[in-house]
matplotlib code that plots the C-alpha trace (Angstrom):
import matplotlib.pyplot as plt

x = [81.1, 83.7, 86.9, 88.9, 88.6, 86.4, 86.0, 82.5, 82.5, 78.6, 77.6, 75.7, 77.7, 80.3, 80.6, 84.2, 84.0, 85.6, 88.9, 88.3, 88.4, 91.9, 93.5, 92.3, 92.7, 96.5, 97.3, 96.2, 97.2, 93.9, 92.3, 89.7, 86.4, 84.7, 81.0, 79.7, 82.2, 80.3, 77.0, 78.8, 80.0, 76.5, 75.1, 77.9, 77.3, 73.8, 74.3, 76.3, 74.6, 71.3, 69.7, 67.5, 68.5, 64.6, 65.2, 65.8, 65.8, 68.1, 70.8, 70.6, 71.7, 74.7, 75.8, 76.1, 78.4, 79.8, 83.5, 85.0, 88.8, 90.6, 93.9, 96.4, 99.5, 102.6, 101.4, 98.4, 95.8, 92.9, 92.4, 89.1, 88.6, 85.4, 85.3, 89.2, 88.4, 89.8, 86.5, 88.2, 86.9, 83.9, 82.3, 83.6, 81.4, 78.3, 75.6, 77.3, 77.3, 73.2, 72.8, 74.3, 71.7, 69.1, 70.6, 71.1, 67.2, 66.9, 66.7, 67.9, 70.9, 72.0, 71.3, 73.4, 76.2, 75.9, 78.5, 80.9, 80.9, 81.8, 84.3, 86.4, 87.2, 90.5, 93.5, 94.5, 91.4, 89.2, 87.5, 84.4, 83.2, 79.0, 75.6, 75.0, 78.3, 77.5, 73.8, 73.8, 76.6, 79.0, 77.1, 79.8, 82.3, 84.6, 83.8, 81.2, 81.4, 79.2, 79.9, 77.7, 78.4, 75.6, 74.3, 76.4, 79.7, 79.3, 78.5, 81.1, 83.7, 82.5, 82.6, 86.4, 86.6, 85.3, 87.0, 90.5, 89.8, 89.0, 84.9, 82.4, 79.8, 78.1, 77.0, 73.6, 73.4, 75.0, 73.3, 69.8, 71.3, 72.9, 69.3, 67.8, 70.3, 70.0, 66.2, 66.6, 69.0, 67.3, 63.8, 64.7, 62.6, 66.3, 68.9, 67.9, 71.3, 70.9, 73.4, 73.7, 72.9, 76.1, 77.6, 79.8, 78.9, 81.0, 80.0, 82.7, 81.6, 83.9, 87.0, 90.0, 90.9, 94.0, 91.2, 88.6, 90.8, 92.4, 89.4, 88.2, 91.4, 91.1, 88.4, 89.4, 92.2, 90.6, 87.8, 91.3, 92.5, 88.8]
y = [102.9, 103.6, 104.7, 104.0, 100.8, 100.3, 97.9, 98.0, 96.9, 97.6, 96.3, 97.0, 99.0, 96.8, 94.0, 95.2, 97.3, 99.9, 98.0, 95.6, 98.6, 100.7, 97.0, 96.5, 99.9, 100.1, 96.5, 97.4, 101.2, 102.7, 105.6, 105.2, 106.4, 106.5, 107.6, 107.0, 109.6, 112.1, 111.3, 112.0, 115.2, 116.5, 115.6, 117.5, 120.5, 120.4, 120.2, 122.8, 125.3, 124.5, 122.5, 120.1, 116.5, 116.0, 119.1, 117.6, 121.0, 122.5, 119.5, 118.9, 122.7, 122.2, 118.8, 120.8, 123.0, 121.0, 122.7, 118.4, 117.6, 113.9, 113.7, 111.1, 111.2, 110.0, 106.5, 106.0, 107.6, 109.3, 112.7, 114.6, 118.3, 120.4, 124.1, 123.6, 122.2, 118.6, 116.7, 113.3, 112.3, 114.3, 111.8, 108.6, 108.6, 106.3, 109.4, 110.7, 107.1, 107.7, 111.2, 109.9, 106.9, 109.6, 112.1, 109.3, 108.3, 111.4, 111.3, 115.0, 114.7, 111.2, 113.1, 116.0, 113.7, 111.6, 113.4, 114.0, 110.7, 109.3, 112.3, 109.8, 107.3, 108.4, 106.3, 103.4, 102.5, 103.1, 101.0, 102.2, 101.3, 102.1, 100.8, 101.6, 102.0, 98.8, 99.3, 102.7, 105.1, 102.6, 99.6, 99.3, 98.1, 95.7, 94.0, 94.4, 92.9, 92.5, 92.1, 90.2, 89.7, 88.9, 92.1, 90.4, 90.4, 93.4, 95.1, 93.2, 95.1, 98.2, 98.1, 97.6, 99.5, 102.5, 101.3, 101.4, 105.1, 106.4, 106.3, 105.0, 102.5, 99.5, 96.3, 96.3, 100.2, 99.1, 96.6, 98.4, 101.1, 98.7, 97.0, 100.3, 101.8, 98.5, 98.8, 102.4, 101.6, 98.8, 99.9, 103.6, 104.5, 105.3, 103.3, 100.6, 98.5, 95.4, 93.5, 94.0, 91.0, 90.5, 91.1, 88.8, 87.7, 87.6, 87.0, 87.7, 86.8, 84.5, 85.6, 87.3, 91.0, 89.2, 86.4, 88.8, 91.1, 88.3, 87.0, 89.9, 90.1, 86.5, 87.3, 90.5, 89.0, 86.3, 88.4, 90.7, 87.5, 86.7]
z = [91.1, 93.5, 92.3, 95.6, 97.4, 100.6, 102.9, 105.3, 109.1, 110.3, 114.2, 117.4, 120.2, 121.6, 118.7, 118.4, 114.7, 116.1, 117.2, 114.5, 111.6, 113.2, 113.1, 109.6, 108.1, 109.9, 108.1, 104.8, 105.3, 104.6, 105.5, 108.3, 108.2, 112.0, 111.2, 114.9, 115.8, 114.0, 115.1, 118.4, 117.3, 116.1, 119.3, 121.2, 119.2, 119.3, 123.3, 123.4, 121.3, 123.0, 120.3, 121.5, 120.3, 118.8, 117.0, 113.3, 111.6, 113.9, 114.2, 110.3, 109.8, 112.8, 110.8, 107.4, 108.8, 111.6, 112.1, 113.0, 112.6, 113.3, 114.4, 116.3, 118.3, 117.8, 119.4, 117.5, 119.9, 118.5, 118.8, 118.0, 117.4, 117.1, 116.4, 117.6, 120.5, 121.7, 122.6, 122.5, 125.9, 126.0, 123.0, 123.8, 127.2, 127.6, 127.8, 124.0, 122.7, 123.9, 122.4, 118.9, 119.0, 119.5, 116.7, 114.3, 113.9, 112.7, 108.9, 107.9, 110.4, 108.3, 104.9, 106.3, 106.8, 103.8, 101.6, 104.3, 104.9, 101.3, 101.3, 103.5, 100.6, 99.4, 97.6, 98.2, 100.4, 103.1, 106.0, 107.1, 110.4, 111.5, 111.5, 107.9, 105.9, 103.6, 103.4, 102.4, 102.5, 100.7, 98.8, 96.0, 98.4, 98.2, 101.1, 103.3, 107.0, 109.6, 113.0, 116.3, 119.5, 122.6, 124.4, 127.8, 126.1, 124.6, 128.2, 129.2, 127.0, 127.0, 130.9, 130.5, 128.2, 130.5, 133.6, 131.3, 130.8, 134.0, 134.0, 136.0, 135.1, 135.7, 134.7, 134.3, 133.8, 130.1, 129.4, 129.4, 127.7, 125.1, 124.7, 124.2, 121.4, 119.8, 119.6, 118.7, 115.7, 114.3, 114.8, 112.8, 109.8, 107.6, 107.4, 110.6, 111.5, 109.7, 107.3, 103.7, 101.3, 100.5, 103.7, 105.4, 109.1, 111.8, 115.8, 117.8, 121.1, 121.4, 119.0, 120.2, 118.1, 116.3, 115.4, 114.5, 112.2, 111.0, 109.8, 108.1, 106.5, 104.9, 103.7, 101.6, 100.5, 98.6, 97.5, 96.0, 94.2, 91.9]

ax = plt.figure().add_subplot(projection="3d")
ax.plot(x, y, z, "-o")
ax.set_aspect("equal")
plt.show()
């Protein structure tokens, strides 16, 4: 059993765990845990060094000894570090969101980052936000949360999203790439996105963040209380 406390937030691209899980984890003051990052990170790597992103062996070797450091500034930005270089933009694009989807089928690159993943539950509590953090990295959670949203809303925001930060995209260039990670990620062979049993359900199509996290927070709180 777990000896710290964790809370779960699994979802397709662009249901919102990512904003969902910093607003959660600053409320409660917990550690966050953002795994998508280092599927990101492996793909970078693997990039970089050469390694092609079908090579299993290869990227499963990188991920053991992956050289990955999370950081923020003063205001609360992320900042991301590999081999001690700042790669903060570099994975947040639409083509390293793609790479990870790719990477992330592969079953020695998740077994590679298994450990380092649970290494991220430290005192007084941690939220973990993926497509499998409930279903396998974490199942003794505390609370385990899933998170919807339709494919057009979620092109929708991660269009803003991308516009906000100074890239180029379009519409229906995300939206086929959304469809296709989503195929990708459910249709894997380890650890396909789907909700746990006992995970709670949450489609936030329509929700506001404040109504979202709020939400979620409702919910842990009276799962504290039992």
């Amino acid at each position: 059993m777990l000896s710290t406390s964790v809370m779960t937030i699994d979802g397709p691209s662009g249901s919102g765990k990512g904003t969902v899980s910093r607003a959660a984890a600053k409320s409660l003051g917990w550690a966050l845990l953002d795994s998508g990052a280092l599927y990101r990170l492996v793909a970078l790597a693997g990039l970089r060094a050469g390694i092609d992103l079908n090579d299993a062996v290869g990227l499963a070797r990188l991920a053991h000894g992956l050289d990955i450091r999370f950081d923020s500034t003063p205001g609360g930005e992320e900042i991301v570090y590999l081999g001690g270089q700042e790669v903060t933009r570099d994975i947040r694009t639409e083509s390293a969101g793609s790479d990870a989807s790719k990477v992330a089928a592969l079953p020695s690159v998740r077994a590679a980052l298994l450990d380092r993943q649970r290494r991220f539950a430290v005192a007084p509590g941690l939220v973990a936000d993926g497509r499998d953090m409930g279903t396998v990295v974490f199942t003794d959670a505390v609370l385990k949360v899933f998170l919807t949203a339709s494919v057009e809303v979620r092109a929708q925001r991660r269009l803003k999203q991308l516009i906000e930060k100074g890239y180029s995209a379009n519409l229906e260039g995300l939206l086929q790439d959304l469809r296709e990670r989503d195929e990708r990620d459910r249709s894997r062979a380890v650890a396909p996105l789907m909700a746990a049993d006992d995970a709670y359900r949450l489609d936030t199509s329509s929700l506001s963040v404040d109504e979202a996290v709020g939400q979620v927070l409702a919910w842990y709180q009276a799962l504290s209380q039992n």
